[in-house]
Structures are given as structure tokens and as C-alpha cells.
C-alpha positions in Angstrom: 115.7 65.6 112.9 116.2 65.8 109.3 116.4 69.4 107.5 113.7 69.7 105.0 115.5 71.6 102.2 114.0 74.6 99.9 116.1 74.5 96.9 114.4 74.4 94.0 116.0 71.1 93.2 114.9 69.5 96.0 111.6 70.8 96.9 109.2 69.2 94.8 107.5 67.4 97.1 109.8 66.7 100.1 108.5 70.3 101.6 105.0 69.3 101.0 104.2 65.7 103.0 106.5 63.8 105.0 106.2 60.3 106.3 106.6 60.3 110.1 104.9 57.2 111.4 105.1 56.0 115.3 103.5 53.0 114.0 101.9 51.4 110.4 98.4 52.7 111.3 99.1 56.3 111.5 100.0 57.1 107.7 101.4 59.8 105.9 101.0 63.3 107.7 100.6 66.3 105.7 103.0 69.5 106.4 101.6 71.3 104.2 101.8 75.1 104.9 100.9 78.6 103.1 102.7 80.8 102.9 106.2 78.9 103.2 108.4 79.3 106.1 111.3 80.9 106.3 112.7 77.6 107.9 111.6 74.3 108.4 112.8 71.2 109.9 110.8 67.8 110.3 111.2 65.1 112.1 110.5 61.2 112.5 107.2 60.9 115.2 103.8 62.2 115.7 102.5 64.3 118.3 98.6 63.2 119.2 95.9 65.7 119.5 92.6 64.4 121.6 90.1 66.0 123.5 91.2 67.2 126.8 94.5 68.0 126.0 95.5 71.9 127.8 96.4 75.1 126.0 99.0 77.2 128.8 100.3 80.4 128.5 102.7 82.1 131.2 101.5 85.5 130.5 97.7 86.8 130.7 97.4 88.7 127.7 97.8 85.2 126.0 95.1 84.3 126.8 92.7 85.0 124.6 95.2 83.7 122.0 94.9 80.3 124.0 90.7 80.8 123.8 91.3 81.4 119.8 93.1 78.0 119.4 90.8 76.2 120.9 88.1 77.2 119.0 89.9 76.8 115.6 90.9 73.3 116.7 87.1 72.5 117.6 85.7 74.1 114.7 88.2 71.8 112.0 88.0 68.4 114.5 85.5 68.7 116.8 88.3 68.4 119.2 87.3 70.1 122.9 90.7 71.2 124.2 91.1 72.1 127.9 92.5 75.4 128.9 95.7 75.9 131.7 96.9 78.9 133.5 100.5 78.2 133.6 103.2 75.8 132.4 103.5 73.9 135.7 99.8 73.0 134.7 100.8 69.8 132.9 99.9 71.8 129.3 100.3 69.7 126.1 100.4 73.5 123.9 101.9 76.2 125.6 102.1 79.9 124.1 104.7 82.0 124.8 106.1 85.7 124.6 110.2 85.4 124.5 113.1 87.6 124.0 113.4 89.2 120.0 117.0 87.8 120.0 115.6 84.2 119.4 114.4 85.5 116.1 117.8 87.7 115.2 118.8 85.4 112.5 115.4 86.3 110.8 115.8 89.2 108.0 113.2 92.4 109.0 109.8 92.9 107.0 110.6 95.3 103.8 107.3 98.2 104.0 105.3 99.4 106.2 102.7 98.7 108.8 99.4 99.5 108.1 98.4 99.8 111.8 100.8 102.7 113.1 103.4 102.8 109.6 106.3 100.9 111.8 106.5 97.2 110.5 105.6 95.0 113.4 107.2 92.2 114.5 105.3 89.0 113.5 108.3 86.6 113.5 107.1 83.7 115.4 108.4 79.4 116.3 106.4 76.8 116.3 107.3 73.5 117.6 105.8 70.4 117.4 107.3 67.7 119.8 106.5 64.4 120.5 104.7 65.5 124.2 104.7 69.0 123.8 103.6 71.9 121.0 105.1 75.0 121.6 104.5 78.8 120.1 106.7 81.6 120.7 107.0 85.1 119.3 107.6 88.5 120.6 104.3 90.0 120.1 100.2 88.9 120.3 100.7 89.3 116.5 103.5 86.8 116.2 101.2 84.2 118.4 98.9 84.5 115.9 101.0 83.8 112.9 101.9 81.1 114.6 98.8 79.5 115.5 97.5 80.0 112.0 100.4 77.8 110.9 99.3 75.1 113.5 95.7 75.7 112.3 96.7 74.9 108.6 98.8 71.4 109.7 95.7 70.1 112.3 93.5 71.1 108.7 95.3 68.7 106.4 95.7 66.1 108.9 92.3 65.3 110.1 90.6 62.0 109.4 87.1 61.3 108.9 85.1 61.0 112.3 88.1 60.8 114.4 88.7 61.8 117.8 92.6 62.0 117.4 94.4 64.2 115.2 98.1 63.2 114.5 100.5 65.9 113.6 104.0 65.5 112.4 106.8 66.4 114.5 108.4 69.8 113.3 110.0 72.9 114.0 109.2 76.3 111.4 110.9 79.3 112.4 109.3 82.1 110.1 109.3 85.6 109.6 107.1 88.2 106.5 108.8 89.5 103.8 106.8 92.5 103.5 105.0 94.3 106.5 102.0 95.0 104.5 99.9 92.1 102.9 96.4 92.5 102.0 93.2 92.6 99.6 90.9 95.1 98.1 87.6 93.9 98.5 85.5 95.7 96.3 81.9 95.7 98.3 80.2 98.7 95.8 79.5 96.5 92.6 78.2 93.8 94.7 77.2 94.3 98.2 77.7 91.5 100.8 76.6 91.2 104.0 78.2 91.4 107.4 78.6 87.5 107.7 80.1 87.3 104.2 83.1 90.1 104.8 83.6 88.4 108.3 84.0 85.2 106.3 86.5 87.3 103.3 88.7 88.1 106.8 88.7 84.2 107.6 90.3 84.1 104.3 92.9 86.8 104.6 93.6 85.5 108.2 94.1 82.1 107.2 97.4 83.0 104.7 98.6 85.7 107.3 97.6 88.8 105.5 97.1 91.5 107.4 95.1 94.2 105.7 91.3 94.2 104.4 91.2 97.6 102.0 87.1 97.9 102.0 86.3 99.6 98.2 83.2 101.4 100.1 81.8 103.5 96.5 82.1 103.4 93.2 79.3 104.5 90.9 77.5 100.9 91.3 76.9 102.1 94.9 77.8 103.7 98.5 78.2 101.5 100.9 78.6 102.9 104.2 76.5 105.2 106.9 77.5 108.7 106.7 75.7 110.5 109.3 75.9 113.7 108.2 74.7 112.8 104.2 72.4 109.8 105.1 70.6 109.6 101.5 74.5 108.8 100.5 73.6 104.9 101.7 70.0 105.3 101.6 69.3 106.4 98.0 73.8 105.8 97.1 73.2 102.0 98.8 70.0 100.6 96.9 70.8 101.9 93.0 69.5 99.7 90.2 72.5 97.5 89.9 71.7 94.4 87.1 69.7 92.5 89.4 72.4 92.5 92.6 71.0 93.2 95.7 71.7 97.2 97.5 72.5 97.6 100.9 75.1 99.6 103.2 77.0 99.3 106.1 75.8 101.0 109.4 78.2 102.5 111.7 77.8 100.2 114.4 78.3 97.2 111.5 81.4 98.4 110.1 82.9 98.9 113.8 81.7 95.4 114.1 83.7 94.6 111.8 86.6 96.7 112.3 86.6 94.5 116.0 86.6 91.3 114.0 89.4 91.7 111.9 91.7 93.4 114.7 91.2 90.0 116.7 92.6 88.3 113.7 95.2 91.3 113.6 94.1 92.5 110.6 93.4 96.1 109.9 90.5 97.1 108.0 91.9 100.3 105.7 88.2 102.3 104.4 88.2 104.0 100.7 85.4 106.4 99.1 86.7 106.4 95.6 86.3 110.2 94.5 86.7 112.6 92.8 85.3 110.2 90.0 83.5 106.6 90.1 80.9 109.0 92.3 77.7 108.3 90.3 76.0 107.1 93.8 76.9 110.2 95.2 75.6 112.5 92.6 72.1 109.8 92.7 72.1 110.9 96.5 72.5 114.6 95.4 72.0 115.7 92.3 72.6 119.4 93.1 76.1 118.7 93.5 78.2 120.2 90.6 79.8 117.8 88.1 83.0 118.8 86.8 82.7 116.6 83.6 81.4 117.6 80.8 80.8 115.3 77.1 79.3 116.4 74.2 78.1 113.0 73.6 75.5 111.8 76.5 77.0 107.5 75.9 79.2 106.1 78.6 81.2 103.3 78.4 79.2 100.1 80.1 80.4 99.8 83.7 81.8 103.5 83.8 80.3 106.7 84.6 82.1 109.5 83.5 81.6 112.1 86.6 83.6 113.9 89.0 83.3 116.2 92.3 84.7 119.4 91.3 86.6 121.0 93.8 85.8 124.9 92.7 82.4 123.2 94.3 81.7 124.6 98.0 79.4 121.9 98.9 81.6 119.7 96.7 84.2 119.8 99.3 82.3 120.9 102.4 81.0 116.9 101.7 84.6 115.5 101.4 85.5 117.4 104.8 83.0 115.2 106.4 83.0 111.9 104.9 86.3 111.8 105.6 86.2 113.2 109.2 83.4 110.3 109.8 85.6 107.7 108.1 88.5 108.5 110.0 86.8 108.1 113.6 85.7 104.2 112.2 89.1 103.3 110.9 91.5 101.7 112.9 94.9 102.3 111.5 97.0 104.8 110.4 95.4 105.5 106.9 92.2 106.5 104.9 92.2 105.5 101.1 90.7 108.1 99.1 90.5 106.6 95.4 91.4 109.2 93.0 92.1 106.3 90.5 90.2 107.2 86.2 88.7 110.4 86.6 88.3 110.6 83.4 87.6 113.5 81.6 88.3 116.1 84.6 91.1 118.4 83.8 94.6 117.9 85.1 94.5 121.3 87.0 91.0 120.4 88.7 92.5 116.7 89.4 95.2 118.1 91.1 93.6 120.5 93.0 90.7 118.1 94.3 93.5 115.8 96.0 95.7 117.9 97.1 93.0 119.4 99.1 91.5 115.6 99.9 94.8 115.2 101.3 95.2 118.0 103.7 91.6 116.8 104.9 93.1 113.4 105.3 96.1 114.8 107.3 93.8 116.9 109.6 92.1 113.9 110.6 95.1 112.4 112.0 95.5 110.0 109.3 97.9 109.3 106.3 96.5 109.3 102.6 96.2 106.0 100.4 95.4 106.7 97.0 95.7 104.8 93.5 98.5 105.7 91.2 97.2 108.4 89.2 97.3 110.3 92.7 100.9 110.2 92.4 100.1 113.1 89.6 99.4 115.4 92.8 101.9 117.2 95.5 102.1 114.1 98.1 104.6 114.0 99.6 106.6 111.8 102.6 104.2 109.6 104.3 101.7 109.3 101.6 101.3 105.5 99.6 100.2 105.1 96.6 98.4 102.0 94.9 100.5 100.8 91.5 97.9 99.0 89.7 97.9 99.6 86.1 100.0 96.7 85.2 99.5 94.0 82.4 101.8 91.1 81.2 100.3 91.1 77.8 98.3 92.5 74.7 95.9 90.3 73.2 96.3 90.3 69.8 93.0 91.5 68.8 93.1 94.2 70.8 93.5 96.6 68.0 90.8 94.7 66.5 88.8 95.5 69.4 89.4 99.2 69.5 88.3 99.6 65.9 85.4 98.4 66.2 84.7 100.5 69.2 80.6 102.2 68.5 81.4 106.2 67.5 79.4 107.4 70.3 82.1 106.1 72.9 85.1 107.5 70.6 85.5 111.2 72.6 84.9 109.1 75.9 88.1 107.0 74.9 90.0 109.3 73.9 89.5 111.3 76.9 90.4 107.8 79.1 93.6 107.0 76.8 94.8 110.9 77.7 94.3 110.4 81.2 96.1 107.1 81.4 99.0 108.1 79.4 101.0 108.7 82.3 100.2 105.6 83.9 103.4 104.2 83.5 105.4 107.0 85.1 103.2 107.0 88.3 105.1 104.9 90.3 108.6 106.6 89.7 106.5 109.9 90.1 105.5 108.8 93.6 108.8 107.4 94.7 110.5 110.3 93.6 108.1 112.7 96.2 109.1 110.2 99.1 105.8 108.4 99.0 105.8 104.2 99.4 104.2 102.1 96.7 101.7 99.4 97.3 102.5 96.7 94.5 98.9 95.5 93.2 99.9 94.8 89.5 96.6 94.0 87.2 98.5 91.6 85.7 99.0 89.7 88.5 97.0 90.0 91.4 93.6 91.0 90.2 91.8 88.0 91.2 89.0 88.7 88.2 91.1 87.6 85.8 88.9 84.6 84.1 90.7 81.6 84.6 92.4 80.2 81.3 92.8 76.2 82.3 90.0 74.3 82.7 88.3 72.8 86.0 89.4 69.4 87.3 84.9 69.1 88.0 83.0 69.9 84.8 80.4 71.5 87.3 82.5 74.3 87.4 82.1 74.9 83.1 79.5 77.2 83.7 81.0 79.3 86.6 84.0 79.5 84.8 82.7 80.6 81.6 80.8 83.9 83.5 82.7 84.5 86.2 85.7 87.2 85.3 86.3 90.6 83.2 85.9 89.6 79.2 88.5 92.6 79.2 91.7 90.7 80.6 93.4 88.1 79.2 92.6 84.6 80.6 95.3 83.3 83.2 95.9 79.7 84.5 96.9 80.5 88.5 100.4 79.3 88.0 101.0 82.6 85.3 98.9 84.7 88.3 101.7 82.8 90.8 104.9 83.5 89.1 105.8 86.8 89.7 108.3 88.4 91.9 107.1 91.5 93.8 111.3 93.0 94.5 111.7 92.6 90.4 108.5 92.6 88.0 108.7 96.4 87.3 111.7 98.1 86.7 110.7 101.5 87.7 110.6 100.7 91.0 114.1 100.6 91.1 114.8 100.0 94.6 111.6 97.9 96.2 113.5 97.1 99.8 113.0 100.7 100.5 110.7 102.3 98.4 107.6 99.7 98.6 105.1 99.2 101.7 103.9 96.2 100.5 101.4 94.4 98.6 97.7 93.7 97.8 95.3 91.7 95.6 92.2 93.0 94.4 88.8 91.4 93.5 86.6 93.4 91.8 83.2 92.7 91.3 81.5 93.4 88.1 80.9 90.1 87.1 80.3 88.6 90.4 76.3 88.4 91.4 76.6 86.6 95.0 78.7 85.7 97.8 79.8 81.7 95.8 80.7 83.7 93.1 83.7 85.6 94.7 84.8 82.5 96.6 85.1 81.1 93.0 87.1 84.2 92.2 89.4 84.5 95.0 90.3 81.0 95.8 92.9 79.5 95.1 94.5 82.5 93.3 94.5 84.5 97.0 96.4 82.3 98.5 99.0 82.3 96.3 99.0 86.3 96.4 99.4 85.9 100.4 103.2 83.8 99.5 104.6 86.6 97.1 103.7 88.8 100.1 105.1 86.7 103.0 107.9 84.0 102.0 111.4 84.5 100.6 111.3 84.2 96.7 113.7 81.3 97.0 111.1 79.7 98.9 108.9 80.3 95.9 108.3 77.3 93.6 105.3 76.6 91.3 106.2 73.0 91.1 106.4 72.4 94.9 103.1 75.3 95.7 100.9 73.7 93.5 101.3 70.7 95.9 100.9 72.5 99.1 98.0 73.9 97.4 95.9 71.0 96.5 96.3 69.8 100.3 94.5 73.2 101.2 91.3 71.6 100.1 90.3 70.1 103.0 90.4 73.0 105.2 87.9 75.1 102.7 85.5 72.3 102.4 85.5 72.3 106.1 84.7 76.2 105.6 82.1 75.7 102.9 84.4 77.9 100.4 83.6 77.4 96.6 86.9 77.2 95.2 88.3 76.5 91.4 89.4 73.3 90.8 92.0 73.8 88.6 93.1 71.3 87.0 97.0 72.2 87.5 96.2 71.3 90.7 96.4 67.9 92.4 93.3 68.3 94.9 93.8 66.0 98.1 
């Protein structure tokens, strides 16, 4: 075996594809694999994959894992495998759930779990021999980290109507970096069905993240079955929304989902954004009291300045059971409650409305997510926050831009700039009442950012031209790559123990239907996913981008519409 080194020096592209021929007519076999190990090692050799070949597994509860590969491997080849029910059964892959002290050498995830708060342990081997594959980890979870990696090297080694699939011979010993990796998927500005967010967890799944955070309301819409308030979905669902079709989840949908991320072990986190971005609720009813009040009657395009006021009985009587409804669908340990720009509602009201959200949230038996501006509240040990106000630049015009703001918007401005004054404290506010931070820096990993470089396919012009907030600053996806989570803002001073993890977010203003936010997301998520899961020194643009373009064939397989960038050399 020869040691495949990650120093910077030496990565380029020796990480990336590796020749390991058993004879001339094999070719080059791609190890291309996202996020990167923690350690790799490839050898000299191929090991064949053809139909018939058995998955094994010593212990029962593998074997749904076994089921899983299977039909992964016959989805991307086509490839039938058989299935074993021990190791004495001749198997060719054979899963396997061993002792923790194979993986001591492995550093612990930073953060914390989004299932039950304690970081689990996904560490996980995979080995690829010349007769044999084999998968070991301590947990389910671990298996499944470790068949994704399989899943990725069987994607970018598959030939064109072929009934054998040769993989290199290898052996990746990996482990997260943080315990909590996911996206906000913001389903309120444009709905998507069922089938669509099923397809969204295929994507988190496939780079190891392990939490969906569903944006369920904003003022654009509410987008899941209350039972106790139904016009919230059935009036709140199907507002006028620039042509974009309405809709909601039922409760027997979202559980449907909630069951199809777990078997990808990923845990689907539910937010209602309130006190403000509630304009759906206030459409659903009206006789709800608004604790906002302009003198103008202008909002700013794509806000609406209102708020629940908690001084409101039926104001809060509502939040008591949205969230007790909520917190019977969600699977883990917490229930996001929004709180981000409520612009215009006083600080005392503000305060008041989630301090009293939270003790809702705590009765349920669940722990409180909330954006940062929550951090402006009493939480305390236990609670996360969500640091998202984070640029890496001004645009020069901006000043330009605000001066030319219309009149009519000035007092609503004014009243936003006030409330986001503090932004920059939040985080150190937070940390300094014991609460973890979620890292989800605008700057970096909100996946609307227009894209700055232009398309390696000229189809794309268009797309790229609409697609994306006019109000960020274009960014290629190697600025959106090169960031590291443990350093990029100095007022989290100490990250190993103060943040739970992190998260991209796609917002989806801009976006009209379900291509569109493929364009958005990929490639950028994937990148997002390696801040999250590898060791920075394991973090290069010049070697990623390679490992990157080698992705391609697995998302054509999937039907993704992804940009071409053209930093990017697409295999």
C-alpha cells in the first residue's frame, strides 16, 4: 500500500484519482470522495463489482443497512447484488459493528447532536480489498457514513452500459469534525412537494450531513397542518405568492418524511418563524393583534413588518399549541422557533414573546433553536442559537444604494438598522448565557448568493443571471469554500466548546421551482458539508475543486441541475 498524503503540497491531485490497474483495460479509477477522510490509504489493484456478488452482516440490525446498499448500488449500475446472513456465507461486502477502540486514534466530534444533544459516534472503516469490501463502525450511523463513502467511489467509477464496476483498492478510516451538519431548507417562499424534500435529503445524505432544518412560515406562507388552527395551511398555505405555487404539509406527510430522513440518519429539526415573518398567520386570522405599528403603510419588497404580541391572549394561547403539535412530529431533541428581524417590535415585547416561546418549548420536552437576535432574550444552558448575520464584504455602492432608498421606506429602515445593531454582539451574548452557537455565516454558506464566475455551458446564462438575491455580493464557490468554521469570527472565541455545529441555508425568494434550487444548492452544498465534516488541513481548494468535478456523474445519474462552474473541471 502506498500512503496517499494530505498536505497541501502534495495533494493536488494525488488525493483525487489514482492509477491502480490489474491489467491495461481497466483504466484510471476514480477515489474521489466528499467530504475528505480523515485518513486514506490506496493501493495497487481493483476489486470487481458484478451482479450476484453478497452483502453479509454478522449482526441483524445490519441488515437493513445491507438492504440500503444494495439498492444504492442498483440504482447508480444497475448492478443486482445478492444478500448473505453471515460471514461464513462466502460475502464479497460484509458490514460490521466492532469495538470503539478501533477508532481511538480518531479525535471526537466538536458540538452537539441534534438527535438527543450527545454527539454520536459516526466514525466508521471502509476497506476495499482485492476479494473482499469491508465496513466497520460502532453504530448503525457509522455504517451509514461508511456506505455513503462506498456509494460516492462505485459513482465515479461506473462505465457506460457495464455490467462490472471496478473500484480501487483502499482503506479510509474517518471520523466528523462537528456533530452537527446540516441545511435550512426554506420551504415557505417556495413550496415543494413531498418528492422534492425527499430528494433535498438525498442530497444532505449523500455529503454526510445529518440535519434537515425545515423553514415551515414566513410571511410568503405556512406550510404545515396544524390541527388545532387549520385555516393556518388552508388560507396561510395558498397566499398570492408571484406566480409560485401554495400548498402545505399534512401531518401524516411531514411524519412521512420525518421516517425518510431518520433511515438516512438524518433528523429533520421543524421552525415556525414568529414572532415576526408571520404575515400568513395574520392572513389565517386577522383578529390576531399586531404588535407593530408604522405610520407609513409601504413595506419593504419581500418583508412584512408584523409581529405576534405577546400581551395578546390568543396571541400566545396559538403559540402554546403550534408548538405542542410540532413537538409530537419532530424527532429530535429541538424545535426552532425563528425569532430572527422582528422589526419594529419593541425590545421589551421581543423579549418577553421568547422568553415565554421558550418555556412553551421546554414544556414540550424539547430544547429551543432560535436565530441570533434570540440571543437578546434570558436563554440560558441548553439553548442554540443560529449566527447568521455575517458578510465578508461591502459593495461599494452600497451607500449609493441606501441613498437612493424611496422616502416611504425610510422609518421602515430605520426601524430594521436599530434592531440589527446588535447583531454583531449576539453570538458572544449567547455564549456568555451558556447557550451553543450554530455557525451559518451569510457570508458563506447562504447558498443564494448569485454566482460571480461564469458557467462552463452557456445554457446556464440565463439561470445564472435570475437565480440569487440582487442584495448579496456575487461569489465564485471557491470564495463560498474557503472559510474555516474554528476561526472566521473572532467573537466566538473558543469554537471546540462553545459551537454545536454548522448549517447552510437556501432561501428561496428568487427560486420559482424545484431545478431552480438544485441550481442554487449544487455544488456550493457540498462544499458546506467538508467545512462541516473534514479536518481543515484536509481542506484545499486546489485539490476540492478536483474531487468536485468527478461528483458529476453521480448527479446526472440523479437528474440534479447543477452549476457548471467554470472553476471546475467537470468529469
Amino acid at each position: 500500500m502506498k500512503r496517499i498524503t494530505l498536505a497541501w503540497a502534495l495533494t493536488l491531485c494525488s488525493f483525487i484519482t489514482f492509477i491502480a490497474c490489474s491489467s491495461p483495460d481497466v483504466g484510471e479509477r476514480n477515489v474521489s470522495i466528499i467530504p475528505a477522510p480523515a485518513q486514506m490509504t490506496v493501493g495497487e489493484g481493483t476489486f470487481t463489482i458484478h451482479p450476484g456478488i453478497e452483502i453479509g452482516y454478522a449482526d441483524e440490525s445490519l441488515k437493513g443497512m445491507g438492504e440500503l446498499l444494495s439498492n444504492e448500488i442498483e440504482k447508480l449500475s444497475g448492478i443486482k447484488l445478492a444478500s448473505a446472513s453471515d460471514k461464513e456465507s462466502n460475502c464479497i461486502i460484509f458490514l460490521e459493528l466492532t469495538d470503539p477502540k478501533e477508532f481511538a486514534d480518531l479525535p471526537k466530534a466538536y458540538g452537539l447532536s441534534p438527535k438527543d444533544s450527545v454527539p454520536v459516534d459516526e466514525s466508521y472503516s471502509l476497506s476495499i480489498q482485492k476479494r473482499n469490501i469491508y465496513i466497520k463502525a460502532t453504530t448503525l450511523e457509522g455504517i451509514y457514513r461508511g456506505i455513503t463513502t462506498l456509494k460516492q467511489i462505485v459513482g465515479g467509477n461506473l462505465q457506460p452500459g457495464g455490467e462490472k464496476i471496478y473500484l480501487p483498492l483502499l482503506e479510509v478510516k474517518d471520523a466528523p469534525r462537528f456533530a452537527w451538519r446540516g441545511l435550512s431548507f426554506d420551504v415557505s417562499r417556495c413550496f415543494f412537494d413531498p418528492e422534492e424534500v425527499k430528494q433535498v435529503i438525498d442530497m444532505v445524505a449523500l455529503y454526510k450531513m445529518n440535519v434537515l432544518h425545515m423553514h415551515l412560515s414566513d410571511n410568503q406562507g405556512w406550510r404545515i397542518e396544524i390541527k388545532k388552527y387549520p385555516e393556518l395551511a388552508e388560507i396561510g398555505g395558498q397566499l398570492p405568492n408571484n406566480g409560485r405555487k401554495g400548498g402545505y404539509y399534512t401531518q401524516e406527510e411531514f411524519k412521512d418524511l420525518v421516517n425518510y430522513a431518520n433511515e438516512r440518519f438524518i433528523t429533520i429539526i421543524p421552525e415556525v418563524d414568529i414572532p415576526g415573518h408571520t404575515a400568513a398567520v395574520f392572513a389565517a386570522y386577522p383578529d390576531f393583534k399586531n404588535a407593530v405599528k408604522f405610520k407609513t403603510k409601504v413595506n419593504i419588497p419581500g418583508q412584512a413588518f408584523n409581529a405576534l404580541d405577546v400581551d395578546d391572549p390568543k396571541a400566545m394561547r396559538f403559540t402554546e399549541d403550534v408548538i405542542a403539535e410540532l413537538a409530537a412530529l419532530a424527532p429530535g431533541n429541538y424545535i426552532h422557533i425563528g425569532g430572527d428581524e422582528a422589526i419594529g417590535l419593541p425590545h421589551d415585547k421581543f423579549v418577553r414573546f421568547i422568553n415565554k416561546t421558550r418555556e412553551i418549548v421546554l414544556k414540550n420536552g424539547k430544547k429551543m433553536v432560535g436565530w441570533q437576535e434570540t440571543a437578546r432574550a434570558d436563554i440560558s444552558e441548553g439553548d442554540v442559537i443560529q449566527h447568521w448575520i455575517y458578510l465578508k464584504q461591502k459593495s461599494e455602492n452600497s451607500s449609493k444604494k441606501k441613498d437612493n432608498i424611496h422616502a416611504e421606506y425610510k422609518e421602515n429602515m430605520a426601524l430594521f438598522a436599530e434592531f440589527m445593531k446588535e447583531a454583531p454582539k449576539d453570538p458572544g451574548l449567547g455564549i456568555s448565557k451558556k447557550a451553543k452557537v450554530i455557525l451559518s455565516p451569510s457570508g458563506y454558506v447562504y447558498l443564494d448568493h448569485k454566482y460571480l464566475e461564469p458557467s462552463a455551458d452557456s445554457t446556464q446564462n440565463a439561470e445564472q443571471e435570475r437565480l440569487g438575491m440582487a442584495a448579496y455580493e456575487k461569489q465564485t464557490i471557491q470564495e463560498m469554500y474557503e472559510w474555516d468554521p474554528m476561526t472566521f469570527n473572532p467573537t466566538v472565541e473558543n469554537p471546540q466548546k462553545d459551537v454545536a455545529g454548522i448549517e447552510a441555508a437556501i432561501w428561496c425568494e428568487t427560486i420559482t421551482n424545484f431545478r431552480d434550487l438544485q441550481f442554487l444548492l449544487m455544488p456550493r452544498l457540498a462544499g458546506v458539508a467538508e467545512k462541516g465534516w473534514s479536518k481543515v488541513e484536509n481542506t484545499h481548494w486546489d485539490e476540492y475543486k478536483v474531487r468536485l468535478g468527478a461528483q458529476a456523474p453521480l448527479w446526472e445519474k440523479a437528474d440534479w441541475n447543477y452549476f457548471k462552474s467554470s472553476l471546475v473541471d467537470w468529469k
